[in-house]
ZATILO-409820 format. One record per residue (C-alpha): residue number from 1; residue in one letter; x negated, z negated, y. Coordinates in Angstrom, 1 decimal. Example, Ala and Ser with C-alpha at 12.3 -4.5 7.8 and 13.67 -1.06 7.14 Angstrom:
BEGIN
+------+------+--------+--------+--------+
| resi | resn |      u |      w |      v |
+------+------+--------+--------+--------+
|    1 |    A |  -12.3 |   -7.8 |   -4.5 |
|    2 |    S |  -13.7 |   -7.1 |   -1.1 |
+------+------+--------+--------+--------+
***
This chain:
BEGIN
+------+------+--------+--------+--------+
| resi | resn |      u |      w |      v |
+------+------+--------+--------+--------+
|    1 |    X | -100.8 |  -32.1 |  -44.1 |
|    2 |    X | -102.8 |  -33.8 |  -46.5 |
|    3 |    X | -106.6 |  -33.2 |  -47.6 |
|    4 |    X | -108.2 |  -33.1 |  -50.6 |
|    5 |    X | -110.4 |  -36.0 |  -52.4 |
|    6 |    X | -114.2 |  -36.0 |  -51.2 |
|    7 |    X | -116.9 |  -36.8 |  -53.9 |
|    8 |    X | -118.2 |  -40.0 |  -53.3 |
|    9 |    X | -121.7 |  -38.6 |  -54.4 |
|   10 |    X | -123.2 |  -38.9 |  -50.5 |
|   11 |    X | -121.8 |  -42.2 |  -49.5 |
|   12 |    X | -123.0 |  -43.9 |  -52.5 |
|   13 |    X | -126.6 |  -41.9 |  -52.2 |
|   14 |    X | -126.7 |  -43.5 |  -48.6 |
|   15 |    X | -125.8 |  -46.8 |  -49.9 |
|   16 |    X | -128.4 |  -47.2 |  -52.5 |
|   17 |    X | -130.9 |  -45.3 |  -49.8 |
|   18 |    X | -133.7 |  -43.2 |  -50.2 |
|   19 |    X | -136.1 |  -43.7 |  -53.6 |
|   20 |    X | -135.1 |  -44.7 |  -57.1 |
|   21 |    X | -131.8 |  -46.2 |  -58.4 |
|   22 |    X | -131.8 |  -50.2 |  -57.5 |
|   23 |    X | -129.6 |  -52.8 |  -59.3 |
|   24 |    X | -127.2 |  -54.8 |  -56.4 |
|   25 |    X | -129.4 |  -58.1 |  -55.3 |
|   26 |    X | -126.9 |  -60.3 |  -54.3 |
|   27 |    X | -122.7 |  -60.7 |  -55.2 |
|   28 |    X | -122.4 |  -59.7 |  -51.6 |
|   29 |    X | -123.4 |  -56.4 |  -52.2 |
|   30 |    X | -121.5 |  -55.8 |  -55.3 |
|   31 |    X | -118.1 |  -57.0 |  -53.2 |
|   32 |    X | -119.3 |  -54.3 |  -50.1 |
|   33 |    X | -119.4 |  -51.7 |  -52.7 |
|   34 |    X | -116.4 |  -52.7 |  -54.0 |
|   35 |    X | -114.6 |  -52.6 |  -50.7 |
|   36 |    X | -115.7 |  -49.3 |  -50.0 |
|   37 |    X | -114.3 |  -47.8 |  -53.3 |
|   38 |    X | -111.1 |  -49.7 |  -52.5 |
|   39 |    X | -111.1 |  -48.3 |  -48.8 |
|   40 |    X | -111.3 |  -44.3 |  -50.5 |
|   41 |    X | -108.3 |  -45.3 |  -52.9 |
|   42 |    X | -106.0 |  -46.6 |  -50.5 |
|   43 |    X | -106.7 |  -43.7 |  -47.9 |
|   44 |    X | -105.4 |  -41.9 |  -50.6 |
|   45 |    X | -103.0 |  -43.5 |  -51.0 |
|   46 |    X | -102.1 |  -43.8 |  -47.4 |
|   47 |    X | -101.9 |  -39.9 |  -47.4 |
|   48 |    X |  -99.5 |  -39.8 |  -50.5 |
|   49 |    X |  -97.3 |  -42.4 |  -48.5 |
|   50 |    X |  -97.1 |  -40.0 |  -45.7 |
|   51 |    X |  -96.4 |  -37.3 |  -47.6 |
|   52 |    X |  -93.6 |  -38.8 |  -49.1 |
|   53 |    X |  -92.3 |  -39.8 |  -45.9 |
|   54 |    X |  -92.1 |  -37.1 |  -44.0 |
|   55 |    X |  -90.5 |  -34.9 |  -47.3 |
|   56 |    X |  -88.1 |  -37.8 |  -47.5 |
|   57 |    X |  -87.4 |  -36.8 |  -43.7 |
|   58 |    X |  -86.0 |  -33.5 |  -44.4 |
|   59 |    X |  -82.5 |  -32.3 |  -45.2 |
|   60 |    X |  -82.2 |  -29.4 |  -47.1 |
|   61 |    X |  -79.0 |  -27.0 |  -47.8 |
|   62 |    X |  -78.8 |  -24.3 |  -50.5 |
|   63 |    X |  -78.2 |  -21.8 |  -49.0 |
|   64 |    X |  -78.7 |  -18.7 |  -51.7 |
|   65 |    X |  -76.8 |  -20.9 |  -54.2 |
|   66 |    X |  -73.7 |  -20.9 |  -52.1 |
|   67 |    X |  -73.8 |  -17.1 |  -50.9 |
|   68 |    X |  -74.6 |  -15.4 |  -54.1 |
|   69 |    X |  -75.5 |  -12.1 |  -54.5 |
|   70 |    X |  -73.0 |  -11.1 |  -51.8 |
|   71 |    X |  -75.7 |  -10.2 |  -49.0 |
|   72 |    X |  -77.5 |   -7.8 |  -47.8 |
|   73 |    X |  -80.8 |   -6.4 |  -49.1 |
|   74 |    X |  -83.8 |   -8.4 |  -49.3 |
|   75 |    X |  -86.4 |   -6.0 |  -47.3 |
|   76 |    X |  -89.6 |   -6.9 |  -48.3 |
|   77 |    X |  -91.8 |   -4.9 |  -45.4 |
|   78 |    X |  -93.7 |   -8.1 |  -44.1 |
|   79 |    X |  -91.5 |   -9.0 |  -41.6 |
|   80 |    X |  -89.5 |  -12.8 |  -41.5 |
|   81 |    X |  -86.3 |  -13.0 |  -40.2 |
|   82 |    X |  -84.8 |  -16.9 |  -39.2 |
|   83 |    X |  -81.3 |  -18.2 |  -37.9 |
|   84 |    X |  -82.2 |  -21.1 |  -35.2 |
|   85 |    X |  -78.8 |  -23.0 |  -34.4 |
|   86 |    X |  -78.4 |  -25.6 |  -32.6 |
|   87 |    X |  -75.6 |  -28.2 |  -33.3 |
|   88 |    X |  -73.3 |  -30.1 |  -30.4 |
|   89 |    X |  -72.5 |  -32.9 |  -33.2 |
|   90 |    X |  -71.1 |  -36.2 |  -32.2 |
|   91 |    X |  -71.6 |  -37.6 |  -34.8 |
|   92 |    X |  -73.8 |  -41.3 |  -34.8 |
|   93 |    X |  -76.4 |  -41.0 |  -31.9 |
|   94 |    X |  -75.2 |  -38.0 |  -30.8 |
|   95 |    X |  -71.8 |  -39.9 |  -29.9 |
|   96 |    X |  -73.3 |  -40.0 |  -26.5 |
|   97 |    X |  -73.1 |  -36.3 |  -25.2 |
|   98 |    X |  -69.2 |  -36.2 |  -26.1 |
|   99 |    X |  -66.0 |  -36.5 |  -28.0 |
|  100 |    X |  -66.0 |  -35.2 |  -31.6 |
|  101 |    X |  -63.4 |  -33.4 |  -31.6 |
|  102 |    X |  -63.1 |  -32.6 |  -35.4 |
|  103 |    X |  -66.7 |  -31.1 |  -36.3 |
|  104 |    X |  -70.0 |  -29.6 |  -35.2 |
|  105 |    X |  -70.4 |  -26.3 |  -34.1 |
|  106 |    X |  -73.3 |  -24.2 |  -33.2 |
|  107 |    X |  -73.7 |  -24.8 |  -29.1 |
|  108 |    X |  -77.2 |  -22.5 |  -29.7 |
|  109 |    X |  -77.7 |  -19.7 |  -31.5 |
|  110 |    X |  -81.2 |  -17.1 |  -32.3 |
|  111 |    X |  -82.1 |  -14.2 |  -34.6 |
|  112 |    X |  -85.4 |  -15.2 |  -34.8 |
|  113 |    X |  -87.2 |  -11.7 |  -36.3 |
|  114 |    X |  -91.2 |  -12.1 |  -37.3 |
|  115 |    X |  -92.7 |   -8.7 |  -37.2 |
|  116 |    X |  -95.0 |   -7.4 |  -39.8 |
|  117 |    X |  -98.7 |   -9.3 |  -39.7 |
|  118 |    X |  -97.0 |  -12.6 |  -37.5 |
|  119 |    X |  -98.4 |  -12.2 |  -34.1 |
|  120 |    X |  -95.5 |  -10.8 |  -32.4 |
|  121 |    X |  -91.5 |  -12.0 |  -33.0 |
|  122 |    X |  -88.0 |  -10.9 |  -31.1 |
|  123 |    X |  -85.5 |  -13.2 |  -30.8 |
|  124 |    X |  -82.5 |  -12.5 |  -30.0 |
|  125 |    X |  -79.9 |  -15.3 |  -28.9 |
|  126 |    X |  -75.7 |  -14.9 |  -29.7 |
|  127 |    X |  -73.3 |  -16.2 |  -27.2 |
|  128 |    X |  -71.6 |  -18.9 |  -29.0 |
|  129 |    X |  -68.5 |  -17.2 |  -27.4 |
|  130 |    X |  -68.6 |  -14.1 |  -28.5 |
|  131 |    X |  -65.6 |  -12.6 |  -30.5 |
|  132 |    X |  -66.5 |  -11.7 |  -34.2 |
|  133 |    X |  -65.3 |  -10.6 |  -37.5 |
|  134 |    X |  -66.0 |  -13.8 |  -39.5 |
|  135 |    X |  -66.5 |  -13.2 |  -43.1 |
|  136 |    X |  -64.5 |  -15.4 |  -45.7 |
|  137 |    X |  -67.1 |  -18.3 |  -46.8 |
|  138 |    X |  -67.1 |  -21.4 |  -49.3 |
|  139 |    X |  -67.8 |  -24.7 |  -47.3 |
|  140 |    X |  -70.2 |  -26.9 |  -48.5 |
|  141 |    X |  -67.8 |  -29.2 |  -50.2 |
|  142 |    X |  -66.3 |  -25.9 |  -52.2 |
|  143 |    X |  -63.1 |  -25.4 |  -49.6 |
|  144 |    X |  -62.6 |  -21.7 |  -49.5 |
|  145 |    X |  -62.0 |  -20.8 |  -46.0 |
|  146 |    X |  -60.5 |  -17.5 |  -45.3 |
|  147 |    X |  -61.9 |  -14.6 |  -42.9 |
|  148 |    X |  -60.8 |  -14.2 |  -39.7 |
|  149 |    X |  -60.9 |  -10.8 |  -37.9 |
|  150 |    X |  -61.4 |  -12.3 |  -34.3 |
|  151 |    X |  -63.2 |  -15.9 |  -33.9 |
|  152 |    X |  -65.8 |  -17.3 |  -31.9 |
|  153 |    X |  -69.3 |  -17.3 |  -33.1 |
|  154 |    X |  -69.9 |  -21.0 |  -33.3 |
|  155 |    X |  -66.2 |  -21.5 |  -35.3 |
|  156 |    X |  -68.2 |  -19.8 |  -38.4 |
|  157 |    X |  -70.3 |  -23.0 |  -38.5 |
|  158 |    X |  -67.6 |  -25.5 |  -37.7 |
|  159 |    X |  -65.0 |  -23.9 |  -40.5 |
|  160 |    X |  -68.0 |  -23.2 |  -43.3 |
|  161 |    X |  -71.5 |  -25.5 |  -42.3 |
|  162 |    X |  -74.7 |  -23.6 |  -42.3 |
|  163 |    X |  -74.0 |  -21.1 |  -45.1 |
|  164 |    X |  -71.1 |  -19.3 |  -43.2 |
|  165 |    X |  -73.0 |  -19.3 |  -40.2 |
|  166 |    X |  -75.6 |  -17.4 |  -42.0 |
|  167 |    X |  -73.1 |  -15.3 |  -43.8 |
|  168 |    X |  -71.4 |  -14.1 |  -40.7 |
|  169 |    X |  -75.1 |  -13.3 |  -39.1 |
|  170 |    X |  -75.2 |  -11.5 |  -42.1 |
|  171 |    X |  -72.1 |   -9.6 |  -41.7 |
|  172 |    X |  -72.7 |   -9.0 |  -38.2 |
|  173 |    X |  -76.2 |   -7.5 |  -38.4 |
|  174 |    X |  -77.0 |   -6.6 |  -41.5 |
|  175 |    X |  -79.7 |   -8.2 |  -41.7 |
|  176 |    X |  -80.6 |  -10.6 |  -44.3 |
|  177 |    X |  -81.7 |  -14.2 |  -43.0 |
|  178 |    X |  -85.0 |  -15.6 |  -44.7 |
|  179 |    X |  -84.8 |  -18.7 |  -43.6 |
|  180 |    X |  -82.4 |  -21.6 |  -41.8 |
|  181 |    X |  -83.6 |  -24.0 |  -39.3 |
|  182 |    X |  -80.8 |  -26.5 |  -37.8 |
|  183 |    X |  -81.4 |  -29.1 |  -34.9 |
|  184 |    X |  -78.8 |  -31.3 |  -33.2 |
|  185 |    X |  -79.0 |  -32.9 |  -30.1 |
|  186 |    X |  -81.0 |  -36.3 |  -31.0 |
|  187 |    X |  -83.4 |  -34.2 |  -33.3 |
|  188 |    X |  -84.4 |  -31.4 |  -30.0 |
|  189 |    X |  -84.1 |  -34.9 |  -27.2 |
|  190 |    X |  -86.6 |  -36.8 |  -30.1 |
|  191 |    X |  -88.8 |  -33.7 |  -30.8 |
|  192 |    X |  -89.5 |  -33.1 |  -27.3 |
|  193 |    X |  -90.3 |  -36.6 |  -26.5 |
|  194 |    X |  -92.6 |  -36.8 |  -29.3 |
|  195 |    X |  -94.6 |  -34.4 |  -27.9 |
|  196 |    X |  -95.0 |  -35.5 |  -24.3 |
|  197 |    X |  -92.6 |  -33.7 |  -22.4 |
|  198 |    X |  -92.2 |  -30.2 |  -21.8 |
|  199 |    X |  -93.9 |  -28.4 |  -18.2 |
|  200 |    X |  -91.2 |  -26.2 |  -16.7 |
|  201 |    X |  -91.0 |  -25.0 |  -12.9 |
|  202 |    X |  -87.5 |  -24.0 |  -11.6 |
|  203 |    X |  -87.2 |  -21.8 |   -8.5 |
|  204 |    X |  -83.9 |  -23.1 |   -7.4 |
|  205 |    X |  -82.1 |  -27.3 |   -7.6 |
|  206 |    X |  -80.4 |  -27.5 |  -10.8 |
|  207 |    X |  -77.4 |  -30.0 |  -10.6 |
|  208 |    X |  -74.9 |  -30.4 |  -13.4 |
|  209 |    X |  -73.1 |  -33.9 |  -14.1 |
|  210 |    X |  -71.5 |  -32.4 |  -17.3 |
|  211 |    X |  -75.1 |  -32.4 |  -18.7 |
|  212 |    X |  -76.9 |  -35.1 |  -16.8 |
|  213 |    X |  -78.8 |  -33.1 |  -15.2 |
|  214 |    X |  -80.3 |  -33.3 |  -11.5 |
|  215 |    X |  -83.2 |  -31.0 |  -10.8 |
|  216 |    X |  -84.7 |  -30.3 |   -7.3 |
|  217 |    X |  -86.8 |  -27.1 |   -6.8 |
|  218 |    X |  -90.6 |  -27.6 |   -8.0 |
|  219 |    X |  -92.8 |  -28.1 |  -11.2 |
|  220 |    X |  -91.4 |  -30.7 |  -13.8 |
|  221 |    X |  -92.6 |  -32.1 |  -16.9 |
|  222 |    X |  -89.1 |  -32.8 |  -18.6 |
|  223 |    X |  -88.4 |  -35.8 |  -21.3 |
|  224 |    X |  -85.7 |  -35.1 |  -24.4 |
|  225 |    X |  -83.3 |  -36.6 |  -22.5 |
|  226 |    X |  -83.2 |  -33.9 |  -19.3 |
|  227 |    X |  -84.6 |  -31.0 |  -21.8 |
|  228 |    X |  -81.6 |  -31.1 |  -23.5 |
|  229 |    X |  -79.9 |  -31.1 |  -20.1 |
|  230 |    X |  -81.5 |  -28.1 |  -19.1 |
|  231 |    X |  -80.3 |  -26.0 |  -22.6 |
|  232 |    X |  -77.1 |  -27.5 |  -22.3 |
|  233 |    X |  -76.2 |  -26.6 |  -18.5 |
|  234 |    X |  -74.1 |  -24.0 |  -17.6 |
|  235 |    X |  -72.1 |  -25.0 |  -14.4 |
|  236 |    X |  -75.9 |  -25.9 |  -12.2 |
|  237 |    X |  -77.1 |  -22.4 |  -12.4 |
|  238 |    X |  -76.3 |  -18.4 |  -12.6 |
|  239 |    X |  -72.1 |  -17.9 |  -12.9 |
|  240 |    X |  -71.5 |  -20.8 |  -14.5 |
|  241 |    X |  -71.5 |  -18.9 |  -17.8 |
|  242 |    X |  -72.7 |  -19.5 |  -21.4 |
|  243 |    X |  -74.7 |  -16.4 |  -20.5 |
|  244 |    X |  -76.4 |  -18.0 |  -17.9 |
|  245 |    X |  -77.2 |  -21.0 |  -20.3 |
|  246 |    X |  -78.9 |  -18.2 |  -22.5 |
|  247 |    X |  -81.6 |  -17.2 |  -20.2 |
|  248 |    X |  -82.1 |  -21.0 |  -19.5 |
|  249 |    X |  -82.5 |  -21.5 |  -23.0 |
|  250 |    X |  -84.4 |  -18.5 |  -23.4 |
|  251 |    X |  -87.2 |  -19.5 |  -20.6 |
|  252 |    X |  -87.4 |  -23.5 |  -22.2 |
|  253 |    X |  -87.8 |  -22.0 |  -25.7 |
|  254 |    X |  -91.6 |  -19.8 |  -23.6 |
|  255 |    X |  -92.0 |  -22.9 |  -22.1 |
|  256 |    X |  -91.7 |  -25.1 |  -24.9 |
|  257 |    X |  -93.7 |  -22.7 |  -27.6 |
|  258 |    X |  -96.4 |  -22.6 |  -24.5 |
|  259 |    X |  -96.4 |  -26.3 |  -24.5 |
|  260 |    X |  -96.4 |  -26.5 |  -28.9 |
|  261 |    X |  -99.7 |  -24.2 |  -28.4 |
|  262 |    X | -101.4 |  -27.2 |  -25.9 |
|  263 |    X | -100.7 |  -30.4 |  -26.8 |
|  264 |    X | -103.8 |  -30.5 |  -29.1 |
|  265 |    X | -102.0 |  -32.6 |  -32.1 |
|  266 |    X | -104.5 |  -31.5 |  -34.6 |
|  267 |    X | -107.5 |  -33.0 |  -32.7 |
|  268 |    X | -105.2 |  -36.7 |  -32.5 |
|  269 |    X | -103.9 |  -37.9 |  -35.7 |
|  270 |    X | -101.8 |  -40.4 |  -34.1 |
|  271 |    X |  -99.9 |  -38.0 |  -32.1 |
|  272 |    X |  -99.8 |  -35.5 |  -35.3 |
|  273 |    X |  -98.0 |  -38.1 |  -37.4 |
|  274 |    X |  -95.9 |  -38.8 |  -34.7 |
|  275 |    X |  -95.0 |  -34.9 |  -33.7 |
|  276 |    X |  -94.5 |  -34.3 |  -37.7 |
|  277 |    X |  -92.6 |  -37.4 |  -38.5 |
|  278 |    X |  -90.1 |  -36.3 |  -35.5 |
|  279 |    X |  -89.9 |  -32.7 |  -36.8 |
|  280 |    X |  -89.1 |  -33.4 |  -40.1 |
|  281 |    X |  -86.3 |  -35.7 |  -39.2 |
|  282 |    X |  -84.9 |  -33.6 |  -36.8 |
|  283 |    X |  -84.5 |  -30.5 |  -38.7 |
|  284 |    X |  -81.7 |  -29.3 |  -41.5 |
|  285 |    X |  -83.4 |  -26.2 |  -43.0 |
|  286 |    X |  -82.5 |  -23.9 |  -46.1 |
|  287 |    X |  -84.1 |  -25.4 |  -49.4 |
|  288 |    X |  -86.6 |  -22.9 |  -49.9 |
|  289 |    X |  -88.0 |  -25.0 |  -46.5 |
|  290 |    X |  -87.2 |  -28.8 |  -47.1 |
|  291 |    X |  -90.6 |  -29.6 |  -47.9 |
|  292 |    X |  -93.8 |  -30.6 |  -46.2 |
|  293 |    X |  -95.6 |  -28.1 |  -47.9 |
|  294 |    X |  -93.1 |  -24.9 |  -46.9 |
|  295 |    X |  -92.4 |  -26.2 |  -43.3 |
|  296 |    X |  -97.0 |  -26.1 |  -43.3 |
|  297 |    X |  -96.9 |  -22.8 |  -45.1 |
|  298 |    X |  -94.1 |  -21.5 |  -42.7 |
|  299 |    X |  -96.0 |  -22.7 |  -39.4 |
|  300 |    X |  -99.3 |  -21.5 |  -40.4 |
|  301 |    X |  -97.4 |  -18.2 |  -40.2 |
|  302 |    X |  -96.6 |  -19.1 |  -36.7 |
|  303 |    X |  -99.8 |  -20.0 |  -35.1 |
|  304 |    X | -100.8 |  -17.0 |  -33.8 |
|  305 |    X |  -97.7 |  -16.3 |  -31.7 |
|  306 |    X |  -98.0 |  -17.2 |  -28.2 |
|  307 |    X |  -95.3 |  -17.3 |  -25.5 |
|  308 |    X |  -96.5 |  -13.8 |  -24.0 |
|  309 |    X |  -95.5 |  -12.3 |  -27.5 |
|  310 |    X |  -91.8 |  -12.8 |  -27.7 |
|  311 |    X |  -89.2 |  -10.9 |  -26.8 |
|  312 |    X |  -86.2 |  -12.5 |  -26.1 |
|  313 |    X |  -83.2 |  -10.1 |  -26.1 |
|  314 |    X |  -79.6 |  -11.6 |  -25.7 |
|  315 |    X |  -77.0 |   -9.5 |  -28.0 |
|  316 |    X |  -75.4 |   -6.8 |  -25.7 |
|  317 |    X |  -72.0 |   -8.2 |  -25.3 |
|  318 |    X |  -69.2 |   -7.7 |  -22.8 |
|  319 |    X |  -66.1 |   -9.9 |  -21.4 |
|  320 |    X |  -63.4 |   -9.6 |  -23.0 |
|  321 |    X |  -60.0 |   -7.6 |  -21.1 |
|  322 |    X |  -57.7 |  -10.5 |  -22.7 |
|  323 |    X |  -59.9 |  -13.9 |  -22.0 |
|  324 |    X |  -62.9 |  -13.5 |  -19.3 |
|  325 |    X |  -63.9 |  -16.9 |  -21.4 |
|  326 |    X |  -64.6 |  -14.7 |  -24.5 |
|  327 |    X |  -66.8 |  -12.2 |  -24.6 |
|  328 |    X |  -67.2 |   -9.3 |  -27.6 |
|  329 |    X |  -70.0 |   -7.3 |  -28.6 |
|  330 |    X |  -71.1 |   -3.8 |  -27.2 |
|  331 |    X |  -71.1 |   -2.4 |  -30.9 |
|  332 |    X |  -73.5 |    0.8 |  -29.7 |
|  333 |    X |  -75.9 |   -1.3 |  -27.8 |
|  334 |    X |  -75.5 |   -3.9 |  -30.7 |
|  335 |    X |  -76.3 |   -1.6 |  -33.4 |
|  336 |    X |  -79.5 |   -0.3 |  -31.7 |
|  337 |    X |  -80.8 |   -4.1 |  -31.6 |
|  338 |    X |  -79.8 |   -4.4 |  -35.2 |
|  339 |    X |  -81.3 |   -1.2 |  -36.2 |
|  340 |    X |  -85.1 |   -1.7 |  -34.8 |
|  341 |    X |  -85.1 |   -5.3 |  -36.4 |
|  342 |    X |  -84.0 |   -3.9 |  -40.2 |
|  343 |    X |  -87.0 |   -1.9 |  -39.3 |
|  344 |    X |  -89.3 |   -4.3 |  -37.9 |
|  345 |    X |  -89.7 |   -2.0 |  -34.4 |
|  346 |    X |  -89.4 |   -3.7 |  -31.1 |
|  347 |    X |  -86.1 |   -3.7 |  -29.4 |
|  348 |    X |  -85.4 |   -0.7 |  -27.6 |
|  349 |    X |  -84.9 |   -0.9 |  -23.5 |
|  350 |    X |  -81.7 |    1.0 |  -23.6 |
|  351 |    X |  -80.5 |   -1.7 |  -26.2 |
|  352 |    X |  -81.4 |   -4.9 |  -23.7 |
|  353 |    X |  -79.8 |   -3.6 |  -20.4 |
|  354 |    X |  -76.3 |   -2.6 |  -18.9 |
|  355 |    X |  -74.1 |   -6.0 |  -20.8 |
|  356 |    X |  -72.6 |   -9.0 |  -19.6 |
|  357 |    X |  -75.9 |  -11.2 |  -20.0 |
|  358 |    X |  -78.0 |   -9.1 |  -17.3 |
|  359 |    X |  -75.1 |  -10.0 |  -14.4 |
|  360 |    X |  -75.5 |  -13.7 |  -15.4 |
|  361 |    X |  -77.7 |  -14.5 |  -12.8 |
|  362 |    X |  -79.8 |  -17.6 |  -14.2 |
|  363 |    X |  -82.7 |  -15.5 |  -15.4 |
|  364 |    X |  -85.6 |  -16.5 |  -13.0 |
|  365 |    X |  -84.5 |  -20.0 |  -12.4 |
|  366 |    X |  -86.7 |  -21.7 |  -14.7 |
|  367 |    X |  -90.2 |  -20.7 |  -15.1 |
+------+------+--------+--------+--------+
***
């Protein structure tokens, strides 16, 4: 984010101009000099200040420190693996979108899997309703919480915080997670504003008053506010499933990435301070991230990965014979899925098709 100190050699060579070294005339020159020497210090230390800032923006968790050695093996074939969530707080700002009812859970939820080289990446989403094995964890605040042989995904998070959200990824795929990357619903509404909206076209009206959401047919340039409509709704489109909030989710996040690739930040610094000031108070992220100079490092590794190059692959699930509302994975299909990204292969087609997600009926709605 910041740049390095420029000699001063070619200013002060076109100050004193061409021909031999010449003593100031006149105090007026000795105070222009001065001026410009001050102007160089202070825009260094105008980038310090922004430096500072936008690491002071960033919450980080410790994750490794509160998991231990109990994980799986860390593969080290070139390949990144991430877990995105997204949490429904209510808590402060976020007291608009609902009721806390007694802690945050994670509403969204993506295995996001870097191949070797960075110019291609899977990600794979996890119904926040699916039926799991949830591994025993230690809460942040040291409570030891207990496993559980049949809870919803998104309990993990609301029982344990971020670590046991990543420990029952872990469990579940055996697949170590990298890195963690947490928004809630002020950050995403705040992050998409800051960077001018986000171009989507849906194919069919969209109306859903539990998320504030009123979309006719056509091409749309959405604001924070009905964004996080759109990844929210689940009654406006499809069967009124969380599966059918998946694919919508799954379209914004092309949409958005498409839109991340366009909005030519680096060529306006206003609009880069702006974006990065946003980001980096809208993000929780694993320590090993929680600093300007990791979340730069981790994007450079991003840059070259267009919308065209993911694959987004929901975890083959099915509905549950004791609560339609639940849903529980398809542990062959799931396996395969798990399997190619331990490897660092692409998904398999026999792996993506045949579960719950593909009668959902939402993918196609936004493009």
């Amino acid at each position: 984010m910041g740049e390095n100190d420029r000699p001063t050699t070619g200013r002060m060579a076109a100050l004193r101009g061409p021909g031999r070294r010449r003593r100031p005339r006149s105090k007026a020159l000795r105070i222009t000099a001065w001026t410009l020497a001050g102007a160089v210090a202070l825009g260094g230390l105008g980038l310090g200040y922004v430096y500072l800032r936008l690491n002071g923006n960033i919450t980080g968790v410790d994750i490794n420190a509160q998991l231990g050695k109990d994980r799986p093996k860390n593969i080290d074939n070139g390949s990144m693996d991430i877990l995105v969530l997204g949490s429904d707080s209510r808590a402060g700002k976020n007291g608009q979108y609902g009721r806390d009812e007694g802690g945050a859970r994670s509403d969204t939820a993506m295995i996001v899997h870097l191949y070797k080289g960075h110019q291609k990446a899977t990600v794979v989403s996890i119904p926040r309703d699916t039926l799991v094995h949830r591994p025993a964890c230690t809460s942040s605040d040291g409570t030891s919480v207990p496993a559980s042989s049949s809870d919803m995904f998104n309990d993990a998070y609301s029982v344990g915080g971020p670590a046991c959200a990543v420990k029952t990824v872990e469990s579940m795929t055996g697949i170590r997670m990298d890195h963690y990357i947490e928004v809630d619903f002020t950050g995403f509404k705040n992050l998409i504003d800051a960077m001018g909206g986000v171009p989507i076209t849906t194919t069919k009206p969209i109306n859903d008053r539990d998320s504030h959401l009123d979309l006719p047919a056509g091409t749309h340039t959405l604001g924070g506010e009905q964004a996080l409509g759109l990844v929210r709704t689940r009654h406006g489109v499809g069967d009124g499933s969380d599966l059918g909030r998946i694919q919508l989710q799954q379209a914004f996040m092309k949409a958005l990435l498409a839109q991340a690739h366009s909005v030519g930040t680096l060529t306006n610094p206003a609009k880069l301070y702006k974006v990065a000031d946003t980001a980096t108070k809208a993000l929780t992220t694993d320590s090993e991230l929680a600093s300007v100079n990791a979340l730069v490092g981790f994007a450079e590794g991003l840059r070259n990965i267009k919308s065209g190059d993911l694959d987004m692959v929901t975890m083959p699930v099915q509905y549950d014979q004791a609560d339609p509302n639940r849903v529980v994975p398809m542990e062959s299909k799931s396996a395969l899925v798990w399997s190619a990204l331990r490897g660092d292969r692409p998904v398999p087609a026999a792996a993506k098709h045949g579960s719950a997600g593909d009668g959902a009926l939402a993918r196609g709605w936004v493009k």
